[in-house]
C-alpha positions as CSV (number, residue, x, y, z in Angstrom):
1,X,0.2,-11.4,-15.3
2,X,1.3,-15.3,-16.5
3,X,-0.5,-18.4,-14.9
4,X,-0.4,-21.7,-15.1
5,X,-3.4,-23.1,-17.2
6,X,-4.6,-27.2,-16.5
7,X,-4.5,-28.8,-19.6
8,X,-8.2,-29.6,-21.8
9,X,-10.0,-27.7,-24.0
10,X,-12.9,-26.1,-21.8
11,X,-16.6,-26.0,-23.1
12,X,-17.5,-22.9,-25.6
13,X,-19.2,-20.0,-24.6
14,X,-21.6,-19.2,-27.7
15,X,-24.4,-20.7,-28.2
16,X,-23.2,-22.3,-31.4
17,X,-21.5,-24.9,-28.9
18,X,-24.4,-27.3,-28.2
19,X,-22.4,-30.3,-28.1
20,X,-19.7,-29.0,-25.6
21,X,-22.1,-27.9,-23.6
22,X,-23.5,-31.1,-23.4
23,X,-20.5,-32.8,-22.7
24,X,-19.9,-30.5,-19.8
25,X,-23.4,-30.6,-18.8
26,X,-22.8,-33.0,-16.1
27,X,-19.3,-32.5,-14.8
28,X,-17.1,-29.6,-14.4
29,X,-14.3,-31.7,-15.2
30,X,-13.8,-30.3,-18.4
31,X,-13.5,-26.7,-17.8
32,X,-10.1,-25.8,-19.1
33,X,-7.6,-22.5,-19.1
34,X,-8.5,-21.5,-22.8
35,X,-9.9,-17.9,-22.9
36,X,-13.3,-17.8,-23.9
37,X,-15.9,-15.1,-25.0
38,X,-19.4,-15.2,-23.7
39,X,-22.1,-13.7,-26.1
40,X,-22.0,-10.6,-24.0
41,X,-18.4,-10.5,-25.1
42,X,-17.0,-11.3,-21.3
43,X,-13.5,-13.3,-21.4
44,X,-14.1,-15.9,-19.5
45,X,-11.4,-19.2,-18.6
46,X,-11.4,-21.3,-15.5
47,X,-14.2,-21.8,-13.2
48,X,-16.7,-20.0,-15.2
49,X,-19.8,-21.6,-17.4
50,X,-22.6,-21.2,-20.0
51,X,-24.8,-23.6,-18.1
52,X,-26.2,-22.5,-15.1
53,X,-25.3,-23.4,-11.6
54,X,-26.6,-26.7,-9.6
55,X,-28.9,-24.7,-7.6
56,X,-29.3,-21.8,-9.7
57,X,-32.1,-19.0,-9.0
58,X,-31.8,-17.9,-12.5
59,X,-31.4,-20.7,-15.3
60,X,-30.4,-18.9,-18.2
61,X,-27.5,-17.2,-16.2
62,X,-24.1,-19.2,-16.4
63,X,-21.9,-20.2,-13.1
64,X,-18.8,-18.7,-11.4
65,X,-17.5,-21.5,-9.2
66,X,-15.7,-20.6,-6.3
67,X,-14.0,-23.3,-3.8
68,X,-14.0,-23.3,0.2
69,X,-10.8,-25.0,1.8
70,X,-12.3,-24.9,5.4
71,X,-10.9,-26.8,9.0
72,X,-14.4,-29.2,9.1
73,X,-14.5,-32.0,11.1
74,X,-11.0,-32.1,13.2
75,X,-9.0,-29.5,13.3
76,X,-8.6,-27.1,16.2
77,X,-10.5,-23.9,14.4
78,X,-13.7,-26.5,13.9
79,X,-16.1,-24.4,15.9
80,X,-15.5,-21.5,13.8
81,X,-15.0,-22.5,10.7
82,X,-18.3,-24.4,10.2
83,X,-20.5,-21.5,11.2
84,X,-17.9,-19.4,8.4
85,X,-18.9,-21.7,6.0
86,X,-22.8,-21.6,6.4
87,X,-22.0,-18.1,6.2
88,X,-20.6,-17.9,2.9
89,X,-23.3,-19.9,1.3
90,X,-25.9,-17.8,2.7
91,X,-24.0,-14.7,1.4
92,X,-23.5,-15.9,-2.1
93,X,-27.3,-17.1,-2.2
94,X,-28.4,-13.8,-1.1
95,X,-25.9,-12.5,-4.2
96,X,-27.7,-14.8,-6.4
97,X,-30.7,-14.2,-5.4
98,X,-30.2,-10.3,-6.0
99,X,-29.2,-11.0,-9.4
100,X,-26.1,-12.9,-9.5
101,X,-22.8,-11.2,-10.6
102,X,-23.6,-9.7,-14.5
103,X,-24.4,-12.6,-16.2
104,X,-23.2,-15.3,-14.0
105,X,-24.4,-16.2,-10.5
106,X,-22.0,-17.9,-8.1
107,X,-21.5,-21.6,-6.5
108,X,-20.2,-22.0,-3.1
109,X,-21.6,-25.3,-2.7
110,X,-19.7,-27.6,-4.8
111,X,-16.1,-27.4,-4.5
112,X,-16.3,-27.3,-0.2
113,X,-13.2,-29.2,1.0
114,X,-11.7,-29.8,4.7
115,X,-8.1,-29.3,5.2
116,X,-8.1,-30.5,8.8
117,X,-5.7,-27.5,9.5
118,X,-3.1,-29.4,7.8
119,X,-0.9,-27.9,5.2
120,X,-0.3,-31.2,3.7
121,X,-4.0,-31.9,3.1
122,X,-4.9,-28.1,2.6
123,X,-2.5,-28.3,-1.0
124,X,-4.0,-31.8,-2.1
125,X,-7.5,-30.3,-2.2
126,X,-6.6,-27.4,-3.8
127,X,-5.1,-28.9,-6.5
128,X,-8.1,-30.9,-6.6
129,X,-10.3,-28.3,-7.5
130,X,-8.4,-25.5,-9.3
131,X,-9.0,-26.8,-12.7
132,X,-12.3,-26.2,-11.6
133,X,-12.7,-22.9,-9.9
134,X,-12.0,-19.2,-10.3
135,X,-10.8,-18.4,-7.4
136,X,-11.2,-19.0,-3.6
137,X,-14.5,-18.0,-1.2
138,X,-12.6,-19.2,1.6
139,X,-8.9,-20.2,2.3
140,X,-8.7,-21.1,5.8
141,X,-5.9,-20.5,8.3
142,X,-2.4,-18.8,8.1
143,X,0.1,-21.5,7.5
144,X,-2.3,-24.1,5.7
145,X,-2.8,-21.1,2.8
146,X,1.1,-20.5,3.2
147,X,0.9,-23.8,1.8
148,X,-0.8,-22.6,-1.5
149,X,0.1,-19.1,-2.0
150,X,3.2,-19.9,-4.3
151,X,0.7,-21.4,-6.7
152,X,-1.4,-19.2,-6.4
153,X,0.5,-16.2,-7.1
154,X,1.5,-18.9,-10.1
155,X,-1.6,-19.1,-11.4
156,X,-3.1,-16.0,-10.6
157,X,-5.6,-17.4,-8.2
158,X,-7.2,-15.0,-6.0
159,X,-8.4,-16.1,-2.7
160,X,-10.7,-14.6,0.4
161,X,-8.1,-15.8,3.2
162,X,-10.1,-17.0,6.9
163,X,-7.0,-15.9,8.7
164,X,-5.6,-12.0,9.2
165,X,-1.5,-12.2,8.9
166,X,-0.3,-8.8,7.9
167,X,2.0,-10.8,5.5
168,X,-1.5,-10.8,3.0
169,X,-1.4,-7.1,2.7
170,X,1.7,-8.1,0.8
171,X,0.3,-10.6,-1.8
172,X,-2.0,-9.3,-4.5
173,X,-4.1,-12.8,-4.9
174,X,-5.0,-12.2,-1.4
175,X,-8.2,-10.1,-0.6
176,X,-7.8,-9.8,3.1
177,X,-10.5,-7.6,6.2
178,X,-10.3,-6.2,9.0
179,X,-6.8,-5.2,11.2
180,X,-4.1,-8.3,10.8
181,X,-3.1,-9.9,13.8
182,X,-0.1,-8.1,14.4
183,X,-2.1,-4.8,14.4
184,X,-4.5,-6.5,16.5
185,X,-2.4,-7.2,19.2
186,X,-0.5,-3.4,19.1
187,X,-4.1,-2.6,20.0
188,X,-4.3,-5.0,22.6
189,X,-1.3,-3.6,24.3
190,X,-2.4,0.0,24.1
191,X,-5.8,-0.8,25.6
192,X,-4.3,-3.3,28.3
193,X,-2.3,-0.7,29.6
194,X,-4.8,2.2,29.9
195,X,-7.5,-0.3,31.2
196,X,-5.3,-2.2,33.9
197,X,-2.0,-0.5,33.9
198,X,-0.2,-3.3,32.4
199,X,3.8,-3.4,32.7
200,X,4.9,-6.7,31.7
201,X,3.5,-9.0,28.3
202,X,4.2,-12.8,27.7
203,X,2.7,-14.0,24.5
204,X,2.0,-17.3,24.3
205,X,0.8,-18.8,20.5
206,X,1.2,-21.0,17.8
207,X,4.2,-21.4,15.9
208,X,3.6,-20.1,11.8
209,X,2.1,-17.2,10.6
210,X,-0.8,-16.8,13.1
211,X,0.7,-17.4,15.9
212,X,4.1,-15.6,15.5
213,X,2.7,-12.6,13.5
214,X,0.4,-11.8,16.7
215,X,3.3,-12.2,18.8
216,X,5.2,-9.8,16.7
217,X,2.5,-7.2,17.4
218,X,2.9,-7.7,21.2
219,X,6.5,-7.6,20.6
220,X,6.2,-4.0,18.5
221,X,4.1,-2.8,20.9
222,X,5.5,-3.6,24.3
223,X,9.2,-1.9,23.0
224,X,7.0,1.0,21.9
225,X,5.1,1.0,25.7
226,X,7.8,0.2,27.2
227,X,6.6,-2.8,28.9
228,X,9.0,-6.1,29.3
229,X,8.3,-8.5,26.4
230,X,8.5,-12.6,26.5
231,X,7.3,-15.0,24.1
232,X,6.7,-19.2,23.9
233,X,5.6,-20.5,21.7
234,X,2.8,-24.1,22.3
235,X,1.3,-26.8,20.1
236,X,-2.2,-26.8,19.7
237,X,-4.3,-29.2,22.2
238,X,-5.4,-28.4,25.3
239,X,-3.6,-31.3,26.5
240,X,-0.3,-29.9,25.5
241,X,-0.2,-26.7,26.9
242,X,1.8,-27.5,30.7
243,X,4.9,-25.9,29.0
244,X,2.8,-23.1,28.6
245,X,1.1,-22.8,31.7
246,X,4.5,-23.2,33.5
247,X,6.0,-20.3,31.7
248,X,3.0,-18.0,32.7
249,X,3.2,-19.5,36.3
250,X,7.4,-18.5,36.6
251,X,7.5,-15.5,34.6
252,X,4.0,-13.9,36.3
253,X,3.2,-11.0,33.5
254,X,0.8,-8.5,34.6
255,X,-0.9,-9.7,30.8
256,X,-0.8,-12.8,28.9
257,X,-1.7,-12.7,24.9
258,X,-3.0,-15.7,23.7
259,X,-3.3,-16.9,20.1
260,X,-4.3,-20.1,19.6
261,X,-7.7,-22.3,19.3
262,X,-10.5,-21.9,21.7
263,X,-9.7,-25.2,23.2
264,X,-6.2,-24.5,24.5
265,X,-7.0,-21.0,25.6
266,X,-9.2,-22.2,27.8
267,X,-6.6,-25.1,29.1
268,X,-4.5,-22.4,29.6
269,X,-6.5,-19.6,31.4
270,X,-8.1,-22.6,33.4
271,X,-5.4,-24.3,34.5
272,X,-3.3,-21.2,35.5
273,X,-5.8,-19.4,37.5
274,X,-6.5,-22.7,39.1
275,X,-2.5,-22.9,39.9
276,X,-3.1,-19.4,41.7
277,X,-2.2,-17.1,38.7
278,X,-4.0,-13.5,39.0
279,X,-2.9,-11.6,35.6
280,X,-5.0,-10.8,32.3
281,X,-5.2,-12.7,29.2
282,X,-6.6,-11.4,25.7
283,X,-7.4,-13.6,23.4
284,X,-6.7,-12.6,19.7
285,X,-9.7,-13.3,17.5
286,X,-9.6,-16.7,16.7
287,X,-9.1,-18.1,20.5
288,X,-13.0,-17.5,21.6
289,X,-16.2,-19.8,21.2
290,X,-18.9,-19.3,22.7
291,X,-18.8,-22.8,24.3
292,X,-15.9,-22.0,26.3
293,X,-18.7,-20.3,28.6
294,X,-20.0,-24.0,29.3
295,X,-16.2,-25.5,29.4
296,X,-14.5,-26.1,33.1
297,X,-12.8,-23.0,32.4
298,X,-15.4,-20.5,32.6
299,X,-15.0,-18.9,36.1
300,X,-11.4,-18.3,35.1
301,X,-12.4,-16.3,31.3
302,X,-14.9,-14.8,33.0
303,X,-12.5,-13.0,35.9
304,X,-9.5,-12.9,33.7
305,X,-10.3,-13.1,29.8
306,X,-10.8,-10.8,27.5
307,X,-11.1,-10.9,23.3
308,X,-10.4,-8.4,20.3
309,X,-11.8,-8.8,16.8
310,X,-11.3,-6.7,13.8
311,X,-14.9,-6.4,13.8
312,X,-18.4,-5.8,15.9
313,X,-19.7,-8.8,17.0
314,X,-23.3,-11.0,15.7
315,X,-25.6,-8.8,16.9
316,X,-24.6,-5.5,16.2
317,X,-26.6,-3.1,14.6
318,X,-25.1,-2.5,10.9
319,X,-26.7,-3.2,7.7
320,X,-24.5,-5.8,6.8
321,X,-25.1,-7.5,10.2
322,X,-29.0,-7.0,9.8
323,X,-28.1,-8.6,6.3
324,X,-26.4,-11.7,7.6
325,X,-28.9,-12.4,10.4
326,X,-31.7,-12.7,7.9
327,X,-30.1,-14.2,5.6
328,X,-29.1,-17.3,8.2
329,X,-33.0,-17.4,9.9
330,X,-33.0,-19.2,13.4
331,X,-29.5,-20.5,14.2
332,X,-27.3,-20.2,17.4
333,X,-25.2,-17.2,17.0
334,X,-21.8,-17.1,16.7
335,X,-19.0,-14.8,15.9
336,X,-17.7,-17.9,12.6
337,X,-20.7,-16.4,10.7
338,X,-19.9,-12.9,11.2
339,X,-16.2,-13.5,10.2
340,X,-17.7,-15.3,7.1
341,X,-19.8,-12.9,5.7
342,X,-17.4,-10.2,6.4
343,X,-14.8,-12.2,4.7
344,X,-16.9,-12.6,1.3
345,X,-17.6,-8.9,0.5
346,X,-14.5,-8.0,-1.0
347,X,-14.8,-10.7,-3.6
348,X,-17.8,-9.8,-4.5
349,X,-16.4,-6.2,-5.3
350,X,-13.6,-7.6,-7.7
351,X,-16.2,-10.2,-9.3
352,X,-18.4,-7.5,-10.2
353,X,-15.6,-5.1,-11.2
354,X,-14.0,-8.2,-13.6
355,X,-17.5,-8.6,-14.9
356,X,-17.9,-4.7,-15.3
357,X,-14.6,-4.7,-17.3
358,X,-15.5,-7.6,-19.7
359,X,-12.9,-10.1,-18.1
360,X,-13.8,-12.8,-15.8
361,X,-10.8,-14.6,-16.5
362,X,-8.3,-15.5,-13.5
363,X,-5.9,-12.4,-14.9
364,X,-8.9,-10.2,-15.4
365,X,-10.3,-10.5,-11.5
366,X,-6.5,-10.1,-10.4
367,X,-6.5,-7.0,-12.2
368,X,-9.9,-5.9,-10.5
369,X,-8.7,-7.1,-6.9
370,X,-5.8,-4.5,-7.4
371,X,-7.5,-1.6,-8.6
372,X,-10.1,-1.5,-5.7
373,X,-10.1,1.8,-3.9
374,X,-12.9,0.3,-1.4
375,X,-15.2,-2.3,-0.9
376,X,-18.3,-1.6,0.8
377,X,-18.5,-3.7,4.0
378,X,-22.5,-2.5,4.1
379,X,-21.0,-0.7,8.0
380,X,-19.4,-3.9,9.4
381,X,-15.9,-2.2,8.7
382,X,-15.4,1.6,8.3
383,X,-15.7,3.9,5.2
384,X,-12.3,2.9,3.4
385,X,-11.4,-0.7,4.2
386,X,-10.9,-3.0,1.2
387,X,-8.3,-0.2,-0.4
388,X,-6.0,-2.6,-2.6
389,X,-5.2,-0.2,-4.6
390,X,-3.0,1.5,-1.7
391,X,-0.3,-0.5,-0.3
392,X,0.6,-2.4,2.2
393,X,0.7,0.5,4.7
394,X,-2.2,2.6,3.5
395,X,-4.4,0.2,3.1
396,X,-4.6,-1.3,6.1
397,X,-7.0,-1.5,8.7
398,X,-6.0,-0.7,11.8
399,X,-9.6,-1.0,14.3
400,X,-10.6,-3.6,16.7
401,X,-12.8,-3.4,19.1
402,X,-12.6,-5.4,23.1
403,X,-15.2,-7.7,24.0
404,X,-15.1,-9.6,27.8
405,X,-16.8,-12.8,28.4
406,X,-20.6,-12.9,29.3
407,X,-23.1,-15.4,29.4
408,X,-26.8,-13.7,28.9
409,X,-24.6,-12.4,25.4
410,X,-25.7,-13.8,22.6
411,X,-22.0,-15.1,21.2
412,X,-20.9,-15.4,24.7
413,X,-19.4,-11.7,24.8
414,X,-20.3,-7.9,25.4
415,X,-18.4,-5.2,24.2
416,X,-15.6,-3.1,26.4
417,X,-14.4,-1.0,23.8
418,X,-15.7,-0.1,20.0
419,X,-13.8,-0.4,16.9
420,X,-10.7,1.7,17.6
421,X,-7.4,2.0,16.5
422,X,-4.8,2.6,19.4
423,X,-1.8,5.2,18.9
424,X,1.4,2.3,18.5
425,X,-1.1,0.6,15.4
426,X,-2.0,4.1,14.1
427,X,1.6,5.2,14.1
428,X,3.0,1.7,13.1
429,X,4.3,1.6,9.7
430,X,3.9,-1.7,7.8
431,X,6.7,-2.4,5.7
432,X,7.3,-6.0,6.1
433,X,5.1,-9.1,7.4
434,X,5.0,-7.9,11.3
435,X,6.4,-11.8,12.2
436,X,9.7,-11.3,10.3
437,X,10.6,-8.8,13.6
438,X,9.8,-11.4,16.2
């Protein structure tokens, strides 16, 4: 598959090239698009080196770099994606620390960037590093990596997306977990009505991919239940969400999905239970923080909220969730590090397959990301997630699981339901990105 290569002539892999390496030594400026052999006789291009990495555990391995484009300091998804980035530096040290990928071990640390949740800024800093990096850790958010993905598809860039549209399980540079949110929210639907006998959905959400792709689900699922559908669709910031509010207050559905930022799901669920509003809300994935439970809000989520995620929560008791808590030591938990390990396994299943097959080149871990059958989640998803290889349809995941709010928890929420997947997403067939029906 063809890519566009950043001009340079990159440092030589052999050991012959002592001056090169020198040159490069300090900078990873000069690491070019020209294929390369390593003396093991891996091809290697952009984003990989001889020397070793900045904080290597093993000197005389050489350096996969991989970039993190991450919501940091001001954007709405802040709370989460922090803890998701800790959580992929602790994952790729405990890689390293087991021995790296073949020869190579793998940097998280230097190419970290903040898009803000701006699309704008999102495409500056990935043009910044991609001369520089093999692929992406972390791509964060549906519409900001909408920015990208034309390039990347260009260039043969392969990416771990922070963000579950179903339009990923369409794009081959995209190494997507867990149910999407349109699946998500099918599941929502079906539970919602055998739990509180729910008639009548308005989903309220984000304009984009997140927000209308969830919507779509709700949409999907409500003709297939039979329930009456509505949508409207709010700017993030909890101080623009009266619009919102208002619609829930005149249209009074029995359940209101939300999918936004934890901030202005709890504006909404707040102010419309304060404004005498007695239905449900579910909040898909990304809506929750755990600090919600000490926001003004937190009578109303705890009466009337609920949460899905495409995965059990901190605590639960897999090996890969054992895994991730020692690898992070003493922190505050939070449901951001659990998406971020999660996010980085499949990944390290197409590094080590590229490595396996002699081609760490962009083209050679494309060709590993779509040959992978399965990717082993170490429990945190079931036997058969990460199939690539599949399709669209096939290969999708289709369990969440139902948490409600509760303070002795340790993320701020207890399970109602276990990963399950609900009869409209098992019968769903995904033939399109869910948001192109809405």
């Amino acid at each position: 598959m063809g890519r566009n290569r950043p001009s340079g002539t990159g440092p030589r892999r052999i050991a012959a090239a002592t001056v090169a390496l020198l040159l490069c030594a300090a900078t990873t400026a000069c690491r070019g698009g020209d294929t390369e052999t390593d003396a093991s006789g891996v091809k290697t291009d952009v984003g990989v080196t001889a020397e070793p990495c900045p904080e290597a555990v093993d000197r005389n391995k050489g350096c996969i770099y991989l970039g993190i484009i991450s919501d940091l300091t001001e954007g709405p998804f802040r709370a989460l994606a922090v803890p998701i980035t800790d959580a992929q530096k602790a994952f790729w040290k405990r890689v390293n620390t087991a021995g790296g990928i073949g020869n190579y071990e793998v940097d998280v640390t230097r190419w970290i960037r903040d898009n803000k949740y701006n699309p704008q800024t999102h495409n500056q800093v990935y043009q910044e590093m991609k001369p520089n990096v093999l692929a992406l850790a972390q791509t964060l958010g549906s519409p900001t990596t909408a920015a990208i993905l034309a390039d990347m598809k260009a260039s043969s860039v392969v990416a771990a997306p922070a963000a579950w549209t179903s339009a990923y399980a369409f794009e081959d540079v995209i190494v997507e977990s867990g149910a999407n949110y349109c699946l998500e929210s099918m599941n929502a639907l079906d539970y919602a009505r055998q739990a509180h006998g729910v008639k009548s959905v308005l989903a309220v959400h984000l304009a984009g991919d997140y927000g209308d792709d969830a919507a779509a689900g709700a949409k999907l699922a409500a003709q297939s239940l039979g329930m009456t559908f509505n949508a409207v669709k709010t700017d993030s910031g909890a101080d623009k969400q009266a619009g919102a509010i208002q619609a829930i207050l005149t249209g009074r559905p029995d359940l209101v999905i939300l999918t936004m930022g934890p901030a202005d799901a709890a504006a909404i669920v707040g102010q419309a239970a304060a404004r005498g509003f007695t239905g449900r809300f579910i909040g898909t994935s990304p809506t929750w923080n755990p600090a919600l439970l000490q926001s003004a809000a937190a009578p109303a989520l705890l009466a009337r909220y609920e949460q899905t995620a495409p995965w059990d929560t901190y605590s639960a008791d897999t090996p890969g969730h054992q895994a991730l808590r020692q690898a992070l030591g003493q922190i505050t938990p939070n449901d951001g590090y659990t998406s971020g390990w999660v996010w980085s396994y499949p990944l390290k299943a197409a590094l080590t397959k590229a490595a396996a097959d002699g081609d760490l080149t962009r083209a050679g871990l494309l060709k590993a990301v779509k040959s992978l059958s399965t990717v082993d989640y170490e429990g945190m998803l079931p036997s058969g997630a990460g199939n690539y290889a599949a399709g669209p349809n096939d290969g999708a995941v289709r369990v969440t699981a139902v948490y409600r709010p509760d303070r002795a928890a340790p993320t701020g929420v207890i399970q109602v339901r276990p990963l399950t997947a609900g009869p409209t997403a098992t019968g769903y067939d995904l033939d399109r990105p869910c948001y192109e029906k809405l």
